[in-house]
Every structure is written in C-alpha cells, then in structure tokens.
MDAnalysis code that builds the backbone (N, CA, C; Angstrom):
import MDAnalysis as mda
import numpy as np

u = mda.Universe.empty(369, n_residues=123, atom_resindex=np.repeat(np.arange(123), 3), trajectory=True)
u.add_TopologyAttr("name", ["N", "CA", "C"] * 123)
u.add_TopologyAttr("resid", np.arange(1, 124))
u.add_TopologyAttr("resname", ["UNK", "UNK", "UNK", "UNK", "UNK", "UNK", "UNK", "UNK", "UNK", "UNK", "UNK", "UNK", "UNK", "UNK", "UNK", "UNK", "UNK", "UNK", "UNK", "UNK", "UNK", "UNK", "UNK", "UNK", "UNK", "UNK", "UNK", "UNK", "UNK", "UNK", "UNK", "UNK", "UNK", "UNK", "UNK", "UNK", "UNK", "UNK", "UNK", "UNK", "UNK", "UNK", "UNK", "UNK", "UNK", "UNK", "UNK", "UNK", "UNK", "UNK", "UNK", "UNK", "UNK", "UNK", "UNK", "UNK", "UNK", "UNK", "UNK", "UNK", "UNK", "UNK", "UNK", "UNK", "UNK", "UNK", "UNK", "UNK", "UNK", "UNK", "UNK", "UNK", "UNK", "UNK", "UNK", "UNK", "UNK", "UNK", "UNK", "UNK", "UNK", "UNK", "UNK", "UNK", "UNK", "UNK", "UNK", "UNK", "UNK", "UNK", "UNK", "UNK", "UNK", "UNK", "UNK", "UNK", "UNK", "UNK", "UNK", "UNK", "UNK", "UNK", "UNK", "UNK", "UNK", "UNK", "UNK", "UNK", "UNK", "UNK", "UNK", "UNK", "UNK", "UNK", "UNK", "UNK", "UNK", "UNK", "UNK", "UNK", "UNK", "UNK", "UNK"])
u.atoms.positions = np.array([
    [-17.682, -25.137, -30.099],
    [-17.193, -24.621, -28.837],
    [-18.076, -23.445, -28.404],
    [-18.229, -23.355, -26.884],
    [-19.392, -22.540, -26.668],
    [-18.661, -21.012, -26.479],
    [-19.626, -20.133, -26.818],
    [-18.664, -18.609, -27.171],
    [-18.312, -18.168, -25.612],
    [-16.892, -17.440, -25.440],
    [-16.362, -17.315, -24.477],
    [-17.042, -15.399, -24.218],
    [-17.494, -15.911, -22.264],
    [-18.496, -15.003, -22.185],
    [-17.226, -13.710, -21.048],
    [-16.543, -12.368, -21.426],
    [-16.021, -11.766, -20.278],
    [-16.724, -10.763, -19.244],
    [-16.566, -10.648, -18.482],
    [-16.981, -9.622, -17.532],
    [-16.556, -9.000, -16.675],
    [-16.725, -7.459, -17.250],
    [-15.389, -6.323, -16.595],
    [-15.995, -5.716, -16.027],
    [-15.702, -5.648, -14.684],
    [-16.388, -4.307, -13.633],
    [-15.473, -3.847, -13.116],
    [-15.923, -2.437, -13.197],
    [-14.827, -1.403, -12.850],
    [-16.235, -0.334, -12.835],
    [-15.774, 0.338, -11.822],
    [-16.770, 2.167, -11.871],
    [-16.052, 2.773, -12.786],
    [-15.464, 2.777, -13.696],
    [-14.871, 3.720, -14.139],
    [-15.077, 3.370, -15.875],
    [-15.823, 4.206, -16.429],
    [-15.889, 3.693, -17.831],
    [-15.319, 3.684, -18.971],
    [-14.382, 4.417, -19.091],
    [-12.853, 4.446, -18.950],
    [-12.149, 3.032, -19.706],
    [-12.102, 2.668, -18.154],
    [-11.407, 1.615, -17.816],
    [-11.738, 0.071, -18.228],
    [-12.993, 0.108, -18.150],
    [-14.712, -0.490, -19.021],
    [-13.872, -0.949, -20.587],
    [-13.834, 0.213, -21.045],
    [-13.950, 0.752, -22.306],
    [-12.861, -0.090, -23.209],
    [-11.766, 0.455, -22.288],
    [-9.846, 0.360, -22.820],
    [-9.939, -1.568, -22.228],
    [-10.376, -2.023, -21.585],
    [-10.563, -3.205, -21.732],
    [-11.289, -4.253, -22.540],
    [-12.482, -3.485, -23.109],
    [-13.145, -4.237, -24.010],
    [-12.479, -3.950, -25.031],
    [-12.102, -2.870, -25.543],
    [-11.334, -2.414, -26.681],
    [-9.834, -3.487, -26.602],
    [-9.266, -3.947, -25.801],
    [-8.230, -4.452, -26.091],
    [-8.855, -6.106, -26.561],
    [-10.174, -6.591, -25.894],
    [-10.093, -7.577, -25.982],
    [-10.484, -8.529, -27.468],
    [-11.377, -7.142, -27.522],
    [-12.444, -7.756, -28.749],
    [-11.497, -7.321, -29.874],
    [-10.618, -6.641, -29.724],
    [-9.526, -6.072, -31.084],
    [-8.598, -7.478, -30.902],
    [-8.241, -8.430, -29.884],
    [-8.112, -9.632, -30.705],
    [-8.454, -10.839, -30.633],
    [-9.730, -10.940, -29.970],
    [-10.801, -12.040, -30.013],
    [-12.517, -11.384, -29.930],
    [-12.531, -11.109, -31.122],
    [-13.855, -10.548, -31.944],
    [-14.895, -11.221, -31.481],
    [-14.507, -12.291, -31.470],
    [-16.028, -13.046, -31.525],
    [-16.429, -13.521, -29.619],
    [-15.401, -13.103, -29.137],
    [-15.915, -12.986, -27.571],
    [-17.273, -11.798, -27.243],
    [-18.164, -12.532, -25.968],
    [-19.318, -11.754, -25.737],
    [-18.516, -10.918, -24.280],
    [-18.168, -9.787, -24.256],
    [-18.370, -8.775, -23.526],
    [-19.672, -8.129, -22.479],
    [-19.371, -8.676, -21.363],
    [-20.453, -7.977, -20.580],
    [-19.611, -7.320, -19.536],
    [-20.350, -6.072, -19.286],
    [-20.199, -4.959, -18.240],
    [-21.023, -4.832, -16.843],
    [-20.193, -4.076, -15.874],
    [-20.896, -3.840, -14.839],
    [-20.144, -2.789, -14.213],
    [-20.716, -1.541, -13.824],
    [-20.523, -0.727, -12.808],
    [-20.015, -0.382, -11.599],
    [-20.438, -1.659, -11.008],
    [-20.194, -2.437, -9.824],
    [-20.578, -3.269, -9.331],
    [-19.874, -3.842, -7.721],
    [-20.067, -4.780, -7.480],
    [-21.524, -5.859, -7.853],
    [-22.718, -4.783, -7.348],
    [-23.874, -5.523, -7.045],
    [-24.349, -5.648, -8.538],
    [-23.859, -4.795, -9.653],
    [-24.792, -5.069, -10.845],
    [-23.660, -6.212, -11.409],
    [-22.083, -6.254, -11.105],
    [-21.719, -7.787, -11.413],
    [-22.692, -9.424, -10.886],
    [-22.913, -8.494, -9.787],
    [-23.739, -10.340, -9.347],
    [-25.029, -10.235, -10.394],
    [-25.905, -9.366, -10.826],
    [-26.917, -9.323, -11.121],
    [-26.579, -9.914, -12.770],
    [-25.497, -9.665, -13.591],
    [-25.053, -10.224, -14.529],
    [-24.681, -11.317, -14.593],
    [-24.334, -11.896, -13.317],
    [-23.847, -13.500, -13.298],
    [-24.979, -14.200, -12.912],
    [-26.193, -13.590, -12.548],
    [-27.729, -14.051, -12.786],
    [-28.253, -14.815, -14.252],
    [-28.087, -14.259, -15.303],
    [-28.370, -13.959, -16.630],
    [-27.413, -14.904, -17.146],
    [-26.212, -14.354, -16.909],
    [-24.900, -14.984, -17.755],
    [-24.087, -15.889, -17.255],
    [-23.458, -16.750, -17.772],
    [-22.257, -17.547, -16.849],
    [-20.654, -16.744, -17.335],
    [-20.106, -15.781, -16.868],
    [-18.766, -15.401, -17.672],
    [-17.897, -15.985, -17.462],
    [-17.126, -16.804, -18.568],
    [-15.881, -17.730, -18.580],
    [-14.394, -16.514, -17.607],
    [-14.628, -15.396, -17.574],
    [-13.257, -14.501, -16.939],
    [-13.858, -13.418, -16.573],
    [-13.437, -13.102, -15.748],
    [-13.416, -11.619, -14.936],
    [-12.354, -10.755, -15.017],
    [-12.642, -9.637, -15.582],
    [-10.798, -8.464, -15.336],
    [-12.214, -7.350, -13.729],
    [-12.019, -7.561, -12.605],
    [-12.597, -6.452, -11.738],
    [-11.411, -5.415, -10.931],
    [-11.861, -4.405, -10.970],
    [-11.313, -3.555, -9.979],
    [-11.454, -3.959, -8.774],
    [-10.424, -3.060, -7.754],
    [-10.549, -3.341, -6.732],
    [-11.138, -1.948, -6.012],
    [-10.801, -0.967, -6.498],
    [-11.406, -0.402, -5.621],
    [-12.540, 0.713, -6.530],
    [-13.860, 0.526, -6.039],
    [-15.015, 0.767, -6.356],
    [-15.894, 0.819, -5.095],
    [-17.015, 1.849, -5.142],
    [-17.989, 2.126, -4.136],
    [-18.613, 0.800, -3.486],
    [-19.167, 1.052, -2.806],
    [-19.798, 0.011, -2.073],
    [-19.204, -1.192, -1.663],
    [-19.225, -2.345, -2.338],
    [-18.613, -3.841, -2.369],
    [-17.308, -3.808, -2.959],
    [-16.156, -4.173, -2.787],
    [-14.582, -3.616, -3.079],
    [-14.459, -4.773, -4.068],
    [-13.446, -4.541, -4.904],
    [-13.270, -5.772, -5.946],
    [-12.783, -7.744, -4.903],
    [-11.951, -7.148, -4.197],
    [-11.526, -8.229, -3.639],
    [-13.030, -8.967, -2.490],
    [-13.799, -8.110, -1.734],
    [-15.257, -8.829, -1.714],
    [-16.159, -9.474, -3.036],
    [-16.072, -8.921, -3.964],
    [-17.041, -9.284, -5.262],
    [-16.105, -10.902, -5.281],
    [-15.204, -10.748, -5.873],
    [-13.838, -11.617, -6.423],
    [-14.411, -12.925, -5.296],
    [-14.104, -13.085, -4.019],
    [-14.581, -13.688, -3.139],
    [-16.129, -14.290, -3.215],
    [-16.622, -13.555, -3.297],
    [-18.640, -14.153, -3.729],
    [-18.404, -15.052, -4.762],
    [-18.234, -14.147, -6.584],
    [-17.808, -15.050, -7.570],
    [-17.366, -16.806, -6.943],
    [-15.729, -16.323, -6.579],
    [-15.012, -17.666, -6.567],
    [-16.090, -19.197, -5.677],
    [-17.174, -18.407, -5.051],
    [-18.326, -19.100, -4.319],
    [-18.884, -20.649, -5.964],
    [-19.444, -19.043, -6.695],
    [-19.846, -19.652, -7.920],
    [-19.174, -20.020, -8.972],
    [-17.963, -19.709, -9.295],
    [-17.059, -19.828, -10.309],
    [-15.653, -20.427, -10.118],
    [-15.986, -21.626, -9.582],
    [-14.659, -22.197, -9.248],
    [-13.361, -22.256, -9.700],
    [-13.762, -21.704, -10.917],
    [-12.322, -22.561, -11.984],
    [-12.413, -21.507, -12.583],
    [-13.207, -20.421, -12.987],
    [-12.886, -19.412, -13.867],
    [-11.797, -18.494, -13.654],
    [-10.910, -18.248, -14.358],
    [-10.042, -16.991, -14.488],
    [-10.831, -15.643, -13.566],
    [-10.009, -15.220, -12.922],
    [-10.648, -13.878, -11.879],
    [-9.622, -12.977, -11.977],
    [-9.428, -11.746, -12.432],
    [-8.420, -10.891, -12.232],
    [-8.555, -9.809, -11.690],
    [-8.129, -9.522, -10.213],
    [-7.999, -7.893, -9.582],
    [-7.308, -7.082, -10.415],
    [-7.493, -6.046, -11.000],
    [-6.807, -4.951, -11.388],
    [-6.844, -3.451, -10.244],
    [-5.721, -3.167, -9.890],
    [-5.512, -2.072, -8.989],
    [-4.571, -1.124, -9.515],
    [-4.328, -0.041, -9.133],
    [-3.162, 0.889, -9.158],
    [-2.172, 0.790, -8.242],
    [-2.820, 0.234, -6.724],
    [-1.870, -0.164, -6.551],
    [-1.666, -1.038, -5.353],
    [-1.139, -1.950, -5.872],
    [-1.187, -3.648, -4.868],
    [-0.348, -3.624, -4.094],
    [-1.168, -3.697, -3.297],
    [-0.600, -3.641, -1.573],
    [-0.722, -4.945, -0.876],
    [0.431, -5.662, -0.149],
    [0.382, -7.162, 0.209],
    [-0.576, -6.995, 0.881],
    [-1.899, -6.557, 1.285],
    [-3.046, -7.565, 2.374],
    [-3.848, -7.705, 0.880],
    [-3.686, -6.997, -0.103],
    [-4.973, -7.191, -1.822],
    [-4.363, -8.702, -2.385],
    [-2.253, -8.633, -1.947],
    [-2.018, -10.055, -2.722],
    [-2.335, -11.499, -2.136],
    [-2.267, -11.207, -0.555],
    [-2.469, -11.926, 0.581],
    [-4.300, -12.647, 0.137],
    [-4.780, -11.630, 0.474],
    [-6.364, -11.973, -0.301],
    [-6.564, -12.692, -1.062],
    [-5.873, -11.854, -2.770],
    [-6.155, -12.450, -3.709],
    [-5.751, -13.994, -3.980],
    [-4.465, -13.837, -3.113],
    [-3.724, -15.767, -3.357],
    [-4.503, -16.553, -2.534],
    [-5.203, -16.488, -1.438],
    [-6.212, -16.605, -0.523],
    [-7.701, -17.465, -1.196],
    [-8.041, -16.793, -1.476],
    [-9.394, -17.096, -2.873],
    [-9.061, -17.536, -4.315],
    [-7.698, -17.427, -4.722],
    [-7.469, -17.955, -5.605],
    [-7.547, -17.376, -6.930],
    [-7.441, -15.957, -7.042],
    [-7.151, -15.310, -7.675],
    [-6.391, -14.281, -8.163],
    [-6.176, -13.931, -9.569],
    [-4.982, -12.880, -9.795],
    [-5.510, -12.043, -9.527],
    [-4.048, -11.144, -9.813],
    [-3.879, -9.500, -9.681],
    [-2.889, -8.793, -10.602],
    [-3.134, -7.586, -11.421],
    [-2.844, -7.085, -12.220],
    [-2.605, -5.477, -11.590],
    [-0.998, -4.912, -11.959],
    [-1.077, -3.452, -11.703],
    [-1.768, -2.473, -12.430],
    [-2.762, -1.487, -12.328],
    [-2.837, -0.401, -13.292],
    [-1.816, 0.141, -14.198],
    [-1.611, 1.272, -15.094],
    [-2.510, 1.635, -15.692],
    [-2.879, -0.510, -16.728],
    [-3.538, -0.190, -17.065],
    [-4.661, -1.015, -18.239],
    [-3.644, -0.771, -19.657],
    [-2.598, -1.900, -19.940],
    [-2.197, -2.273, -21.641],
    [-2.512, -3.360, -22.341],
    [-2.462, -3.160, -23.173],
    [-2.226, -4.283, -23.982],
    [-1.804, -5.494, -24.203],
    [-0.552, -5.070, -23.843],
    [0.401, -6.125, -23.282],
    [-0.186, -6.967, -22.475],
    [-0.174, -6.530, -21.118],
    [-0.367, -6.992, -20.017],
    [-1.553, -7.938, -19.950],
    [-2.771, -7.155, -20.695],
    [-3.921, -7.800, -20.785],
    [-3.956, -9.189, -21.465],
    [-3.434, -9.098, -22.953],
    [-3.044, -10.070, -23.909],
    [-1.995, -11.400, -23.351],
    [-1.025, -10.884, -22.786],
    [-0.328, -11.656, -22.223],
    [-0.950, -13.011, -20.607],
    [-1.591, -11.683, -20.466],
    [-2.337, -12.703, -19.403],
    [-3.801, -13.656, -19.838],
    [-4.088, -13.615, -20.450],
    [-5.055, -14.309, -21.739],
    [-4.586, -15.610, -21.700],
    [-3.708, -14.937, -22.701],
    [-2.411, -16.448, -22.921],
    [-2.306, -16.911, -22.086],
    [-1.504, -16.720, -20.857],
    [-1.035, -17.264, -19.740],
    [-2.269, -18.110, -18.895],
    [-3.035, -17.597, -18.677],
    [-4.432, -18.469, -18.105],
    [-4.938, -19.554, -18.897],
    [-4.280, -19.805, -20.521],
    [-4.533, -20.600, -21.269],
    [-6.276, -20.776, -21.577],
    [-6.549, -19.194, -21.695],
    [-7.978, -18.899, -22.178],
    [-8.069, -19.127, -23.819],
    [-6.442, -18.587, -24.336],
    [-7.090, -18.409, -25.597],
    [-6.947, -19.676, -26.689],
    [-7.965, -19.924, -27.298],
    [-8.334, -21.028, -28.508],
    [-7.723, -20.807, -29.564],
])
C-alpha cells in the first residue's frame, strides 16, 4: 500500500506543529508535508500528491477556502479539511459547495483522530 502523504497549511506554526504531532503520534509511518501558505501549498502539490489536507482558513494572501477550491480542481476525491476559529455560514456554504469539510478551532485530538476515522482514511 502506497504511504499516505498529509498536508497542513496554516501560517501559524503552532498550529503546523500540534497537528503533525497529533498525527504522526498515531500513524507514524504517514509522510507529513507543510506549508505556510496558500501559494507554497500549491508549490508542494507540484512535488507531492497529498492523500488529505487539514488547511486554515484564514491566512495572508490566498484564504483557506480559495486554496481548498484550486486543490478540489486537482484532488477530486481527497479528504480536504477547513479548520477555523470560527465558522461562519458563507465558510459552510463554500465549503459544502466544493465539497469539503470544516473543523472548529482550537486543534484536539479528539477531533482530529475522530475525523481520520470518519473519512475512512485510516488502514
């Protein structure tokens, strides 16, 4: 089975961080890639194909729900998740729109893990 590739953009490294940390603490052998923002996510999906996305929504330049939108161009079927602080119906309107989730801030465990499962990512 080919190794499952994620990719978390968020400006905030932080946020980066507490997400890779949740993920790889319980699927180790997943490849983790990062991005800053919007434009260095596309520049990673150059290089890489990532099986899931956890992106922010709100970040400089290109907003998560524009990035999310480009992706779903190239990534038809992959898992996409907005993470915000705080979801406001035109972000859910959007996101159900393009065909992707949305997740409230802060960033747990739970939440993260649970939605794993639920997308029926995990092997």
């Amino acid at each position: 089975m080919e190794k499952k590739k994620v990719l978390i953009v968020d400006d905030s490294l932080v946020a980066r961080l507490m997400i890779r940390e949740i993920i790889s603490s319980q699927w180790d052998d997943w490849e983790i890639l990062e991005a800053e923002d919007a434009f260095k996510a596309l520049e990673v999906c150059k290089n890489h194909e990532p099986s899931l996305f956890f992106i922010d929504v709100n970040m400089p330049g290109m907003n998560g729900v524009q990035l999310a939108k480009k992706l779903r161009e190239q990534f038809e079927k992959e898992p996409i998740l907005l993470l915000t602080a705080n979801i406001q119906d035109s972000i859910k309107s959007k996101a159900e729109k393009i065909k992707v989730s949305y997740m409230n801030k802060p960033i747990v465990d739970e939440k993260i893990v649970e939605y794993l499962e639920r997308v029926a990512f995990v092997s």
